[in-house]
N, C-alpha and C positions, 0 to 999 in steps of 0.2 A: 338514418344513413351515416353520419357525420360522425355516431360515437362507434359506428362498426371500423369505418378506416381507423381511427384512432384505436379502439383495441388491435387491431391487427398489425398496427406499428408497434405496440406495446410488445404486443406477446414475441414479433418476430429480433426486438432487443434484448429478449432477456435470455441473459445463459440458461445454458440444458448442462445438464449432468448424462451421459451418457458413461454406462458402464459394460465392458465387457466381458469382467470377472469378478465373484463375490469368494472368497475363500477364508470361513471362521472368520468372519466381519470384516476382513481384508479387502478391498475395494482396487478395482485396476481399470482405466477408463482416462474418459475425456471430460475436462469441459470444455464447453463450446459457446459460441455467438458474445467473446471479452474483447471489452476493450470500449470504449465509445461509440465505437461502430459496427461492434459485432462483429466483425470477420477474423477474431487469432480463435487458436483454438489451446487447451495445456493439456500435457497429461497429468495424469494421478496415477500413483503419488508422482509429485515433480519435486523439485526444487526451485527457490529462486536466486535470479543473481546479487549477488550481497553486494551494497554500494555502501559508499562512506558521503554523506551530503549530494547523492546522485552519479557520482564517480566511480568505478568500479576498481579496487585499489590494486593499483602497479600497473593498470592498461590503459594505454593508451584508443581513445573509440577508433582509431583505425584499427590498433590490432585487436582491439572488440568484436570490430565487426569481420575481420579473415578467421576466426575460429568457427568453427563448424561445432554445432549444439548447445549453442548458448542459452539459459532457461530462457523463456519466451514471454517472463514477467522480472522484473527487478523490484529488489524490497529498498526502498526510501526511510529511512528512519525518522519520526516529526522529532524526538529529541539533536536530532542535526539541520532539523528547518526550520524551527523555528521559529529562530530567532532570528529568520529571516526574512517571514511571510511578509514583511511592508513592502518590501523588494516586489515579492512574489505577485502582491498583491495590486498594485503599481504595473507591472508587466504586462499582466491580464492575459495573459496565454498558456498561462500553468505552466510545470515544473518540467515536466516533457521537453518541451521546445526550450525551455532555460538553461537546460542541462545539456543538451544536442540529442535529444531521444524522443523526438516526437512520436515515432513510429511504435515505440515500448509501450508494454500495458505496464502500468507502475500500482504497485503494490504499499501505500503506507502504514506502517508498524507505529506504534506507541513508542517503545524503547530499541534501540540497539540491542542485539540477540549476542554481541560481544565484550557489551560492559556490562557489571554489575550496577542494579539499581538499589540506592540504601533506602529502607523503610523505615517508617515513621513519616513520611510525612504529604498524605493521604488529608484529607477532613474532609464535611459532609458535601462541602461547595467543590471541594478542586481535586486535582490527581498532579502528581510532581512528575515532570519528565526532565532529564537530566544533559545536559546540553555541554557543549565545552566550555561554557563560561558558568557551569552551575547550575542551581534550579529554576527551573519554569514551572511555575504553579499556571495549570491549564483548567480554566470551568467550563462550559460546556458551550459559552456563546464566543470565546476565543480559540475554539478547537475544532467550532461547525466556520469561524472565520477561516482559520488555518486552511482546512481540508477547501473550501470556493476555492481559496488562492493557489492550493498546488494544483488543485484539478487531480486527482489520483485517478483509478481505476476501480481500486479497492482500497478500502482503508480500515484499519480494524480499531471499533468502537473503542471510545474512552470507556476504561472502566480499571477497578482497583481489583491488581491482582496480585495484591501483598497477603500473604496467609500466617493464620497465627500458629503460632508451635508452640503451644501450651502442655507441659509434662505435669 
């Protein structure tokens, strides 16, 4: 009896993909059941809202929050957290409520999608994410710390997406 509620809490946390057009691989649809508690829903394709260290740049959260159709996930960059996570971590309420966003599904990215990352320097233990103070060589038990301490939504895997251009 005991492992039937527990799946049925399982299954009713986890998103659904819900689609309602497929066109030449093209997909138009929902996900559904994000966030910690299951109840936002996004579309696809969406977008999200681009922050600078959790901040959305040039708005202030009040006028955040009087625009109408704001994406319904914010992208967090870890190369802008962190070198903060002691803080974060220290806090214990994640990044959400740090930032005044508790209510946001927050999305954490590896790099900022605005700076160039330089390569080279990758090895077998770490991955370099690039911070305003420089590099941050990240291995895998400083990045599963990282991600406890923001508490994200989503976070997208460490991994090396440097490619080689060999002619």
């Amino acid at each position: 009896m005991k492992s039937n509620i527990y799946e049925d809490l399982e299954e009713s946390l986890r998103m659904k993909l819900s689609l309602t057009k497929v066109v030449n691989g093209c997909r138009l649809g929902k996900i559904k059941n994000l966030g910690k508690t299951g109840d936002h829903t996004m579309d696809i394709p969406g977008c999200l809202l681009y922050t600078k260290t959790g901040s959305a740049p040039h708005l202030t959260h009040h006028t955040l929050h009087n625009i109408h159709g704001v994406p319904a996930m914010a992208q967090l960059t870890l190369s802008s957290l962190a070198e903060h996570h002691e803080v974060l971590t220290e806090y214990k309420e994640g990044v959400g409520k740090f930032i005044g966003m508790p209510e946001s599904l927050l999305y954490c990215s590896l790099h900022d999608p605005v700076s160039p990352c330089p390569a080279g320097y990758v090895t077998n233990k770490s991955v370099s994410v690039w911070s305003v103070a420089g590099r941050v060589e990240m291995t895998v038990s400083k990045f599963m710390a990282i991600q406890k301490a923001l508490q994200p939504d989503w976070f997208q895997c460490l991994s090396d997406g440097e490619v080689s251009c060999k002619e």
